[in-house]
C-alpha positions as CSV (number, residue, x, y, z in Angstrom):
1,X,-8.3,18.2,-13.8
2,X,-10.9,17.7,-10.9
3,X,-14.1,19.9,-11.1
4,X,-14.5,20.4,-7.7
5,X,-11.2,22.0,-6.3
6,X,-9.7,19.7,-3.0
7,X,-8.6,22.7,-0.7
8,X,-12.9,22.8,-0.5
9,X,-13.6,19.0,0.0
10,X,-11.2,18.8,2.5
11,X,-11.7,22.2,4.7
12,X,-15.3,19.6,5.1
13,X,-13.4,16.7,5.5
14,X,-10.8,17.7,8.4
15,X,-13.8,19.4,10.2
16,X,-15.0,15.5,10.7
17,X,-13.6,12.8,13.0
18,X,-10.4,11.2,10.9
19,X,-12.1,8.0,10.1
20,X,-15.6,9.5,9.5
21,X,-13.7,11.2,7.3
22,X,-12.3,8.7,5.7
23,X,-15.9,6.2,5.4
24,X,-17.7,9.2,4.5
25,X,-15.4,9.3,0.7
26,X,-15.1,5.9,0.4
27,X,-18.5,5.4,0.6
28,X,-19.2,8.5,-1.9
29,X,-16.5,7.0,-4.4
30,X,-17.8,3.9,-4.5
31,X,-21.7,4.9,-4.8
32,X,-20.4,7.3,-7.7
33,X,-17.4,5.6,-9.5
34,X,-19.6,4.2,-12.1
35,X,-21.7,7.2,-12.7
36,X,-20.9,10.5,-14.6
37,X,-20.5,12.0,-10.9
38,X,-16.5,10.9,-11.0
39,X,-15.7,14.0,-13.6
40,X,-16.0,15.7,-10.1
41,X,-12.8,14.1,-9.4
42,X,-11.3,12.4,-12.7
43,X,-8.5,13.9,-14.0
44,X,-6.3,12.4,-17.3
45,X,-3.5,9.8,-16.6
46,X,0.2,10.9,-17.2
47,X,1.0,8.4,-19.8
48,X,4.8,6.9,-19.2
49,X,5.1,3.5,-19.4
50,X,7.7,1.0,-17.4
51,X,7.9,-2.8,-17.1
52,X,8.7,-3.9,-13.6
53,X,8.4,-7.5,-12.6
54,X,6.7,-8.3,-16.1
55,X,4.0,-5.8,-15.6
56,X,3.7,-2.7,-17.5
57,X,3.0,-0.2,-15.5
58,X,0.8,2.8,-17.1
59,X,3.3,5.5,-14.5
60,X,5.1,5.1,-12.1
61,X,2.8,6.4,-9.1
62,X,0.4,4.0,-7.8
63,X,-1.7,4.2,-4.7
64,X,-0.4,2.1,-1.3
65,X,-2.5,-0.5,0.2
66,X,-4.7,0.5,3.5
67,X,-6.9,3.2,2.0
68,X,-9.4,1.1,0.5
69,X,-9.6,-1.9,2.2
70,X,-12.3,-3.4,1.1
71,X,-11.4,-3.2,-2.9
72,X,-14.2,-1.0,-3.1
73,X,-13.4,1.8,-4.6
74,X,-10.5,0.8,-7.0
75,X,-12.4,2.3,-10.5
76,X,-12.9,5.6,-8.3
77,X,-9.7,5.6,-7.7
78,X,-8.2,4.9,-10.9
79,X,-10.1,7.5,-12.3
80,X,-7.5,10.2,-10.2
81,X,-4.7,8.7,-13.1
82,X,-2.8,6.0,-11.0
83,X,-0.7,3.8,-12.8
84,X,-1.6,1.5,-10.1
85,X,-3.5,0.6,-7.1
86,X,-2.5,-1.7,-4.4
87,X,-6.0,-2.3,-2.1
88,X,-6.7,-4.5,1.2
89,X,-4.8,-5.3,3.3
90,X,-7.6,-8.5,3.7
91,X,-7.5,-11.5,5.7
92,X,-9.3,-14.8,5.4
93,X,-12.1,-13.8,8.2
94,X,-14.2,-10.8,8.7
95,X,-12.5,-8.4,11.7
96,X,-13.4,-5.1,13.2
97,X,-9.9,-3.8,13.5
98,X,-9.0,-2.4,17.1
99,X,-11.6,-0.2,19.1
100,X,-12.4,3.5,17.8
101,X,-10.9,5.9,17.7
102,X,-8.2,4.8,16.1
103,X,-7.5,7.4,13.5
104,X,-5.4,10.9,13.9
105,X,-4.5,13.6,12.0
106,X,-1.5,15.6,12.9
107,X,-1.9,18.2,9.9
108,X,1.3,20.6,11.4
109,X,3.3,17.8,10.5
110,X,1.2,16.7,7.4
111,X,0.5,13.4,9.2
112,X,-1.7,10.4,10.1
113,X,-1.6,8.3,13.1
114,X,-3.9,4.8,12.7
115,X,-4.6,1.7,14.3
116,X,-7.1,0.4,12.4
117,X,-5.7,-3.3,12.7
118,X,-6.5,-5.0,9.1
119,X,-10.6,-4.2,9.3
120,X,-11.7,-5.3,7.2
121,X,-15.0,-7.4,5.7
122,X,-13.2,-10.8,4.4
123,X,-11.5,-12.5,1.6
124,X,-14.9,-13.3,0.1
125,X,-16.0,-10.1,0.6
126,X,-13.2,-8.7,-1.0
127,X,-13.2,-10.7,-4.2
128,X,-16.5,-9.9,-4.8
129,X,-15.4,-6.3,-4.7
130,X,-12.4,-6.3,-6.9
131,X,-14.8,-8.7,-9.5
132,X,-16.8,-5.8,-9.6
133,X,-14.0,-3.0,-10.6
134,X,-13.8,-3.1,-14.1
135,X,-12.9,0.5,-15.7
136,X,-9.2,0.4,-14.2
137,X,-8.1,-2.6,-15.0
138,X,-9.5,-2.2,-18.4
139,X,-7.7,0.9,-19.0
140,X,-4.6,-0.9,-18.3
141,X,-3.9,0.3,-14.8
142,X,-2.2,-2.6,-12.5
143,X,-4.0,-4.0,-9.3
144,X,-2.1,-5.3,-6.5
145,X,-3.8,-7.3,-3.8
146,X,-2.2,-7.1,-0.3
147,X,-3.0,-10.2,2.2
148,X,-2.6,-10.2,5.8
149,X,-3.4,-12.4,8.9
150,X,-6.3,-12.7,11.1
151,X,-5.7,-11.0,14.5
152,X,-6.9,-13.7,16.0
153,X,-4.7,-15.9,14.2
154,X,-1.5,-17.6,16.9
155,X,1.0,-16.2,15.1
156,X,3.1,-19.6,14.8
157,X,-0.2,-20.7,12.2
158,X,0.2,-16.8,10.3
159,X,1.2,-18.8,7.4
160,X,-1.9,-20.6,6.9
161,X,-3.6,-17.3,6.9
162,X,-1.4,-15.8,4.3
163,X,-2.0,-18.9,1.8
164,X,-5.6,-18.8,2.2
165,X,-5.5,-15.3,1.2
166,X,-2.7,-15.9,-1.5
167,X,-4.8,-19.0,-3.0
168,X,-8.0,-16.7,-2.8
169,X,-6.7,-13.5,-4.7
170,X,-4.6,-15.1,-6.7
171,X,-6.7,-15.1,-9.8
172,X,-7.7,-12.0,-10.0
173,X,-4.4,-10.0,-8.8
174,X,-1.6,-8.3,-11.1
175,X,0.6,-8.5,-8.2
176,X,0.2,-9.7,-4.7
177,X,1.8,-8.2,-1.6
178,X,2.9,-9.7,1.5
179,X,2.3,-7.8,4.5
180,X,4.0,-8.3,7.7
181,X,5.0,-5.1,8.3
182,X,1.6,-3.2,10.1
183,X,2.5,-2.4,13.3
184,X,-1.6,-2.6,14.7
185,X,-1.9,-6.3,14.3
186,X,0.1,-8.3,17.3
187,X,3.1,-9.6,16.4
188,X,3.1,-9.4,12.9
189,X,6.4,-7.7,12.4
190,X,7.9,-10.7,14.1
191,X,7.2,-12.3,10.8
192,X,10.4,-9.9,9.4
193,X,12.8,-12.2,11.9
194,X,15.6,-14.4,10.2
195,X,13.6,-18.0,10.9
196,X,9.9,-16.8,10.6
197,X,10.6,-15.3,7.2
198,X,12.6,-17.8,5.7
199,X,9.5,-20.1,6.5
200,X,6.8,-18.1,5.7
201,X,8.2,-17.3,1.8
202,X,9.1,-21.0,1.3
203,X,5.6,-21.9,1.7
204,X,4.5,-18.7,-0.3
205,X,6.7,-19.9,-2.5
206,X,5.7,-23.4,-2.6
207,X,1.9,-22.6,-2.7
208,X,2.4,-20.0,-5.6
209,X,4.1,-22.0,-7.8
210,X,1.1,-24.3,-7.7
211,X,-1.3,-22.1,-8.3
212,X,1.1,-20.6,-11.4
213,X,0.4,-24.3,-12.7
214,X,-3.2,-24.4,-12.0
215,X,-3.6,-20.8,-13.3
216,X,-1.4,-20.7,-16.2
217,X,0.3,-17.3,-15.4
218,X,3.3,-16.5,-12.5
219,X,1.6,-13.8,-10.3
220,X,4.3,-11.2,-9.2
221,X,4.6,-11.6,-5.1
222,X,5.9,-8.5,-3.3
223,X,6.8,-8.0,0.4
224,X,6.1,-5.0,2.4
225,X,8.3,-4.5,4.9
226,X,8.6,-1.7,8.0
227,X,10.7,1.6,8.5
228,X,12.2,0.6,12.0
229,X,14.6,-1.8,10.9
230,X,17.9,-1.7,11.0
231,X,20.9,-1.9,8.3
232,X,21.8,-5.1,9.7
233,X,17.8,-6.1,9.7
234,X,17.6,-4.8,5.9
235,X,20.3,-7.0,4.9
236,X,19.6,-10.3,6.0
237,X,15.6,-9.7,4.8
238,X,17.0,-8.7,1.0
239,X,19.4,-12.1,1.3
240,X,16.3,-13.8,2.1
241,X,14.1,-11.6,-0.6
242,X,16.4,-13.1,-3.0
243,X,16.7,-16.7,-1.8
244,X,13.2,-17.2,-2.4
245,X,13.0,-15.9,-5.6
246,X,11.0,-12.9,-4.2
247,X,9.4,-10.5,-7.5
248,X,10.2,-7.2,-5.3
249,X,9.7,-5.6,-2.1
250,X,7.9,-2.4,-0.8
251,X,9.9,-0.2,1.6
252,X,8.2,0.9,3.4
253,X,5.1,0.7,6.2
254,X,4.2,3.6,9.0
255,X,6.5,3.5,11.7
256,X,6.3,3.1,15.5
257,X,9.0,6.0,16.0
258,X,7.5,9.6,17.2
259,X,11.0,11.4,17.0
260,X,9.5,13.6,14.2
261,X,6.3,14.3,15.9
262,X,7.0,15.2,19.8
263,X,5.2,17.6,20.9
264,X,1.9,17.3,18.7
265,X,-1.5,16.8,19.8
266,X,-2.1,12.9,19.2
267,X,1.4,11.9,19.0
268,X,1.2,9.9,21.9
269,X,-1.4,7.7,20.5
270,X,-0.6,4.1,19.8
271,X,-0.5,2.9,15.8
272,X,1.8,3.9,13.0
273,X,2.9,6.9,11.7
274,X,2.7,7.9,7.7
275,X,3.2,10.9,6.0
276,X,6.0,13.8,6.1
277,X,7.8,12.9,9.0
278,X,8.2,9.2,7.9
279,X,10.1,10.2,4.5
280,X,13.4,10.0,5.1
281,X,13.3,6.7,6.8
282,X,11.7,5.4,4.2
283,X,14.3,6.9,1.7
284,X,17.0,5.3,4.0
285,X,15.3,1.9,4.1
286,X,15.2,1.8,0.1
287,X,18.5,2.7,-0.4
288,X,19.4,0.1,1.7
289,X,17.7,-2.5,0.1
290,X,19.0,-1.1,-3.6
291,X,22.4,-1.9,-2.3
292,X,21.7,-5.3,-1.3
293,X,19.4,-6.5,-3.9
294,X,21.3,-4.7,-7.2
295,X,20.5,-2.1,-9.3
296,X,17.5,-4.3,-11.1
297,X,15.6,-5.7,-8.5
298,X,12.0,-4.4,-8.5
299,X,11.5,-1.7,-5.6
300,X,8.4,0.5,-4.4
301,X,8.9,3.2,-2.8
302,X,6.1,4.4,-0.3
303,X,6.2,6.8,3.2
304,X,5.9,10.6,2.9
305,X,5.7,11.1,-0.4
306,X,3.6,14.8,-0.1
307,X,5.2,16.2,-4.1
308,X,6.5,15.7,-7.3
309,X,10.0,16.3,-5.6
310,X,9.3,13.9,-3.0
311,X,8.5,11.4,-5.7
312,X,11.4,12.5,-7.7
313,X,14.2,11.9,-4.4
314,X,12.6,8.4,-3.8
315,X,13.4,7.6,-7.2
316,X,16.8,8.5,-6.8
317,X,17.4,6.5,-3.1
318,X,16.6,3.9,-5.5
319,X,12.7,3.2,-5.7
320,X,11.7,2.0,-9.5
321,X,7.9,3.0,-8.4
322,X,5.9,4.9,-5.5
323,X,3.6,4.6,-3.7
324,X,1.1,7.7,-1.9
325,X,-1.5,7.7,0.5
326,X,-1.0,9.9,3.2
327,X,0.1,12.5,0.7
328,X,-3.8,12.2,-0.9
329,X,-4.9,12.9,2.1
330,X,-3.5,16.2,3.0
331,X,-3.3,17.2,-1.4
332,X,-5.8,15.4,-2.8
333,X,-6.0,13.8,-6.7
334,X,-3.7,16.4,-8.2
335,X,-0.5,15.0,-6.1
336,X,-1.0,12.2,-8.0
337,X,-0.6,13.7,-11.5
338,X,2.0,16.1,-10.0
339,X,4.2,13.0,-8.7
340,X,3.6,11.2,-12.3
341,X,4.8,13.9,-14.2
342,X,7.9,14.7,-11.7
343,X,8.8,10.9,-12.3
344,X,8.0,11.0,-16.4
345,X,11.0,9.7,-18.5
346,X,13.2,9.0,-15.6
């Protein structure tokens, strides 16, 4: 169990500005993630085991992309007990994200609002970082590498974006996730439409199975995929998940809705919305796409996920594995061994 109890750390932490916040640990996990300073936060992984997509998966409760960005901090990370840690997302150039602030904490409703807008350092950048992470990986945790487009990128060329980044990560990725589901970045969920998917996989497709050649391994490709779609939306996306031979999808991204949150300070501000008020779309998204893809198709489930039983119902809506990050925030590293342990055996 963590030495230094989180209630503490983060009493500091939400008397800062959100992102502050948020660069100030990242930082201090990656300056101490290789020294014996992370027994101030390490804590034993729940061992139970699953295969998904030909992986083996160490638990069932991995971390969602967006937190670390950079692939900086994944052995600091791993060192909380995730089974597995999905980091970026990255894009082939270096990008600020959108103008500060950008960040927002709504804590009555156990919430974040951001707009951060992919910032991040790179793809070069980026490999360099996850080259660097060894402890996790060694342990047997899984590493997922989630690619994106540059903002400046027209969005009829996004697809040479994503196989720059698939080409650059694909070495030295477990899995690889597609995301054109942020909401901060300018037309990216127009990427989730009938044509501009159906192109962008068959030359994901097309470019991976080269690489599986060059590489001598298949790479497990996911897509991430938004909340605010609808059953209609879902369906024709899992038909297309499937036509393209598609390893499994993640269900789901923040969401643009503020139903959940009128009222609250910040819940006008522009971005997506994750945490508590986000579950039960997310819930209704993956049982959506368990009905159209079959009970065996690989699913993540990710969006609100704040306790074991929150873990526990997204597994039953039909999620294989899930995802936290919001739910760190607000509970810190013992959610995640709470949510492993709620899931082991199931």
């Amino acid at each position: 169990m963590p030495l230094l109890p989180y209630p503490l750390a983060r009493a500091f932490l939400f008397g800062l500005d959100a992102e502050t916040a948020h660069d100030l640990t990242m930082h201090g996990l990656a300056a101490l993630q290789h020294t014996p300073a992370r027994w101030l936060w390490q804590q034993a992984r729940v061992d139970d085991p699953v295969v998904l997509a030909g992986l083996r998966f160490p638990n069932r409760i991995g971390l969602a992309a967006g937190l670390d960005k950079a692939g900086a901090c994944i052995d600091g990370l791993g060192a909380m007990g995730f089974g597995f840690i999905e980091v970026g997302t990255v894009t082939p150039l270096p990008q600020p994200g959108n103008p500060r602030p950008r960040m927002f904490r709504l804590p009555g409703k156990r919430a974040l609002i951001n707009r951060m807008g992919f910032n991040n350092g790179g793809l070069a950048d980026f490999i360099a970082h996850v080259e660097r992470s060894h402890r996790f990986r060694a342990s047997g945790g899984v590493l997922g590498l989630n690619i994106g487009k540059n903002a400046a990128t027209p969005i009829e060329r996004a697809a040479d974006d994503y196989l720059l980044c698939l080409t650059g990560v694909y070495a030295h990725a477990d899995y690889v996730t597609v995301n054109i589901s942020s909401p901060n970045t300018k037309d990216l969920r127009a990427l989730q439409g009938d044509a501009a998917l159906e192109a962008l996989l068959g030359a994901l497709q097309a470019r991976r199975d080269a690489l599986a050649r060059e590489h001598g391994r298949r790479v497990p490709m996911f897509v991430k995929l938004a909340p605010d779609l609808d059953d209609a939306q879902v369906g024709v996306i899992a038909a297309t998940l499937l036509r393209h031979r598609v390893d499994g999808v993640i269900a789901t991204n923040t969401t643009v809705s503020r139903e959940a949150v009128q009222g609250e300070r910040h819940a006008g501000e522009a971005g997506g919305l994750s945490g508590a008020p986000v579950f039960q779309t997310s819930q209704r998204v993956v049982r959506l796409l368990r009905a159209a893809l079959g009970p065996d198709y690989p699913i993540i489930g990710v969006g609100g996920v704040m306790s074991g039983d929150d873990a526990r119902a997204m597994v039953q809506a039909g999620a294989n594995l899930v995802q936290i990050y919001t739910g760190l925030i607000y509970r810190g590293p013992a959610l995640v061994s709470e949510a492993a342990r709620a899931l082991k055996g199931r």
